[in-house]
Backbone as CSV, one residue per row, in Angstrom:
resi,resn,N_x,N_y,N_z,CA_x,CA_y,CA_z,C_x,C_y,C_z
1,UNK,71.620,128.157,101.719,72.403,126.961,101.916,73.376,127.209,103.059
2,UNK,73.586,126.292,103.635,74.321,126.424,104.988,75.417,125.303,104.741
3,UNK,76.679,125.981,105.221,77.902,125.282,104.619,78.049,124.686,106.635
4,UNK,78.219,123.633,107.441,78.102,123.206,108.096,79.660,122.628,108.859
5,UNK,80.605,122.152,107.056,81.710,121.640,107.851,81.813,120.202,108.058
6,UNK,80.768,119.474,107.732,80.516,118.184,108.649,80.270,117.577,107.402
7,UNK,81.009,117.278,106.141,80.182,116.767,104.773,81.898,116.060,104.551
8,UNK,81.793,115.271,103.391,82.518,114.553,102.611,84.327,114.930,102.799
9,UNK,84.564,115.909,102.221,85.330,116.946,102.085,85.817,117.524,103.710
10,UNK,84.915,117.586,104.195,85.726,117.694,105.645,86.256,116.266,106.401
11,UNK,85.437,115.314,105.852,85.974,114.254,106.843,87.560,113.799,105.921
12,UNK,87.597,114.227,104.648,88.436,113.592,103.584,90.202,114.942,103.991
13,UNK,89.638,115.899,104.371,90.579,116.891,105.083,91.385,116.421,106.242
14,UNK,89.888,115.534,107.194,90.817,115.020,108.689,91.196,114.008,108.473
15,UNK,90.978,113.242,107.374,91.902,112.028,107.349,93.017,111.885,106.672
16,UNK,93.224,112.792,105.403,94.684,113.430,104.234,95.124,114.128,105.371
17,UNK,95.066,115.206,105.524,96.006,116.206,105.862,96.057,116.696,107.540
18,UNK,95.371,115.665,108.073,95.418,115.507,109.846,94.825,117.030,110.144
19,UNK,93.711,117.347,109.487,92.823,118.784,110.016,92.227,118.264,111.746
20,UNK,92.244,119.290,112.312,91.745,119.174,113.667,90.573,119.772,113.768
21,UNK,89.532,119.526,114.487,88.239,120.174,114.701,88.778,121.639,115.690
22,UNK,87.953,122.897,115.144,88.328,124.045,116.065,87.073,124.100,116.750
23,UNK,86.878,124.695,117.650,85.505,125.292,118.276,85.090,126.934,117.559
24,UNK,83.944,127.028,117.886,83.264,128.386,117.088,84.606,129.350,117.338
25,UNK,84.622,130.236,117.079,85.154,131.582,117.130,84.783,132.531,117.716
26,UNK,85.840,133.428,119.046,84.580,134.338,119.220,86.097,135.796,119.593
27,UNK,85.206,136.506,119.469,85.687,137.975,119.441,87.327,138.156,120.010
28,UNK,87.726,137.441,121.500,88.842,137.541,121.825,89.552,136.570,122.134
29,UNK,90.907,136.845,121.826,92.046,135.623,121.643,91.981,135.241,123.062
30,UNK,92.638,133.864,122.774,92.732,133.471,124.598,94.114,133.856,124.760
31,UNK,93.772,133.854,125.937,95.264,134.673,126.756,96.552,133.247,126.809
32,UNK,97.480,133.744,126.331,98.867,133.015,126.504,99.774,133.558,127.353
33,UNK,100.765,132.613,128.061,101.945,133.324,128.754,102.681,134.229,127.895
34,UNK,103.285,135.292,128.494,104.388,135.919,127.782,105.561,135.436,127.160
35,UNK,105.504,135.707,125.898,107.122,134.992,125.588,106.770,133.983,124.848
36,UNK,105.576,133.199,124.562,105.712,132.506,123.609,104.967,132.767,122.413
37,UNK,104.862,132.068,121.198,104.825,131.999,120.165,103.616,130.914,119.235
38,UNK,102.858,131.343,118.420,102.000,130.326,117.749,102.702,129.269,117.339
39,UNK,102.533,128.280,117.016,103.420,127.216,116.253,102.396,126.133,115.453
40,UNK,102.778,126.130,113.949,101.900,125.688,113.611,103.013,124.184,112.753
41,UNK,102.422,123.194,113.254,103.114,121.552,113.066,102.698,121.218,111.426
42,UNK,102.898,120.576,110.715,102.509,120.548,109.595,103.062,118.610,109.503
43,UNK,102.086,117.934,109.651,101.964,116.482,109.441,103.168,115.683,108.539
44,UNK,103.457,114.719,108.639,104.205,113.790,107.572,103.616,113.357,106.474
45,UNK,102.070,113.429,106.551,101.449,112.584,105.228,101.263,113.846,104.918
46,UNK,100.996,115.184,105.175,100.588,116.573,104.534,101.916,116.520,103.637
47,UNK,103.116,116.460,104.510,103.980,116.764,103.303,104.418,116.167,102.363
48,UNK,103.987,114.774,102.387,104.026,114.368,101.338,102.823,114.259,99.871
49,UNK,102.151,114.802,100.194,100.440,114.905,99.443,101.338,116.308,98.845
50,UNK,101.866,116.980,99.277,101.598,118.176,98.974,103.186,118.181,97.753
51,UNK,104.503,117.357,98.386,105.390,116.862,97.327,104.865,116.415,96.138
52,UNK,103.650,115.504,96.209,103.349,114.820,95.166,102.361,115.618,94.362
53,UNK,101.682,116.676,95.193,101.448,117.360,93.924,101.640,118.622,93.485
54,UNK,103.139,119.064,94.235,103.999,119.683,92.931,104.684,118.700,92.497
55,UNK,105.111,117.741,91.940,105.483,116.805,91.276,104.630,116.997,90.258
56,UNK,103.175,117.305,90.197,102.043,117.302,89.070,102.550,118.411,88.184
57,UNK,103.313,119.234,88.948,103.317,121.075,88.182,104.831,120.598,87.331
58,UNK,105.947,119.626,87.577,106.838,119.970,86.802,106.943,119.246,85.657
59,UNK,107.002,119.370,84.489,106.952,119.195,83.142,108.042,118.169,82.933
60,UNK,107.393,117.258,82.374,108.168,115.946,81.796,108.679,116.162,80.209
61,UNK,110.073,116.290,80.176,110.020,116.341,78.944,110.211,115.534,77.750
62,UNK,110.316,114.148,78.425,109.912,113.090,77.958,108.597,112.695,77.120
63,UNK,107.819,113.108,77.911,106.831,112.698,77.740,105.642,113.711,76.967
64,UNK,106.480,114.761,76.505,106.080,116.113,75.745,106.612,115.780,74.514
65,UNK,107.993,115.298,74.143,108.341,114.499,73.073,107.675,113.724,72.164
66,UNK,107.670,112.223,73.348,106.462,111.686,72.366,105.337,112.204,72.618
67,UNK,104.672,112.961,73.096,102.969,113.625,72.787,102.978,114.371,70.906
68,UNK,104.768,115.115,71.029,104.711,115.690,70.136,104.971,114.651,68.851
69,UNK,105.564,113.588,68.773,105.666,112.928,68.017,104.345,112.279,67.546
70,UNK,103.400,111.966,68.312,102.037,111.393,68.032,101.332,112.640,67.386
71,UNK,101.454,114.029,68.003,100.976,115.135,66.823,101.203,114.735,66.089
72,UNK,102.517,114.929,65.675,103.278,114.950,63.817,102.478,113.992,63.099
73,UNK,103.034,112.615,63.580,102.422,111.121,63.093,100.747,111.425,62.688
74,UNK,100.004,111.887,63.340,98.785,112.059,63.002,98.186,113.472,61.941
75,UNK,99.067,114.395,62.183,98.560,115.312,61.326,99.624,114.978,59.823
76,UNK,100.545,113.929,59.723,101.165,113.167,58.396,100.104,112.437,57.938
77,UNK,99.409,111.558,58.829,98.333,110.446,58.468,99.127,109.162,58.557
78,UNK,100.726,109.517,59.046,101.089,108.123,59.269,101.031,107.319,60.153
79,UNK,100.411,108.245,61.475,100.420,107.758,62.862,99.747,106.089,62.594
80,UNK,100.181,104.986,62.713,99.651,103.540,62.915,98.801,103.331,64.382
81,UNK,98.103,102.540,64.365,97.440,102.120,65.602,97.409,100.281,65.281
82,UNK,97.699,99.777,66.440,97.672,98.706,66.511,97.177,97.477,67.295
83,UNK,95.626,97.621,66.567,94.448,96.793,67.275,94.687,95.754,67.910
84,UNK,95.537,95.026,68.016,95.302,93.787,69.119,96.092,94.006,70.714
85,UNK,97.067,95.194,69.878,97.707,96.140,71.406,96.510,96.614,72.151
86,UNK,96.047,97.563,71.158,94.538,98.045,71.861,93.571,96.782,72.667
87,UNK,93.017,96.178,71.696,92.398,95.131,72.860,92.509,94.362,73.673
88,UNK,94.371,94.008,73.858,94.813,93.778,74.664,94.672,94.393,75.812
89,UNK,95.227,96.014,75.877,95.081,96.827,76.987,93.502,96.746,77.351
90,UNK,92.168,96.705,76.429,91.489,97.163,77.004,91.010,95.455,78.217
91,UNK,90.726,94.454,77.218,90.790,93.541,78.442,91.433,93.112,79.648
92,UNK,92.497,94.175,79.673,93.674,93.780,80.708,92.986,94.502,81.679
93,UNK,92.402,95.876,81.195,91.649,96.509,81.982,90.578,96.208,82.903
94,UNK,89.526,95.430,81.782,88.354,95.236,82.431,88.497,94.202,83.221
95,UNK,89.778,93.457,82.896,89.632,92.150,84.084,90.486,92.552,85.536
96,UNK,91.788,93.527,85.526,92.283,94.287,86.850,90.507,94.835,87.264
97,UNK,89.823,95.703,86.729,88.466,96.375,87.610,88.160,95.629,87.544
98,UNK,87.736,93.989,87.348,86.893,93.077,87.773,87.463,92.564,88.995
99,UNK,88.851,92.412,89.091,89.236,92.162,90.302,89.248,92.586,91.612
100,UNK,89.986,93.645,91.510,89.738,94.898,92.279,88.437,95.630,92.278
């Protein structure tokens, strides 16, 4: 299998995170003036893709609360469910994806 570069995932790279096409690689660096330095730019939408997902890594503890409260409720047997909430949400659903 030959990994090519040119598939899904690369075009989804140059359009998120502003990847640039390099040329092959070959044995020796190109020559620069003296005195300067690599510099590597790092995009406005990169940094924000990349805010948002450490945002994924920090723990809500809100929302660990009630997870834990729906444990309890269910391993009591008191946890309630309330069917017309439910089919509410679910038609609310299927008609937003019918729209969109």
């Amino acid at each position: 299998m030959e990994i090519s570069g040119r598939g899904r995932a690369a075009e989804l790279a140059k359009m998120l995170l502003g990847v640039q096409e390099v040329g092959p690689v070959s044995g020796k660096s190109p020559s620069k003036p003296q005195g300067q330095e690599d510099r590597v730019q790092i995009s406005d939408q990169a940094k924000e893709l990349q805010r948002i997902k450490d945002l994924t890594h920090v723990p809500d503890h809100e929302r660990m609360k009630k997870i834990e409260q729906i444990r309890q409720s269910l391993e009591s047997g008191t946890y309630g469910i309330e069917s017309r909430k439910v089919g509410d949400s679910i038609l609310r659903q299927v008609l937003t994806d019918t729209v969109l």
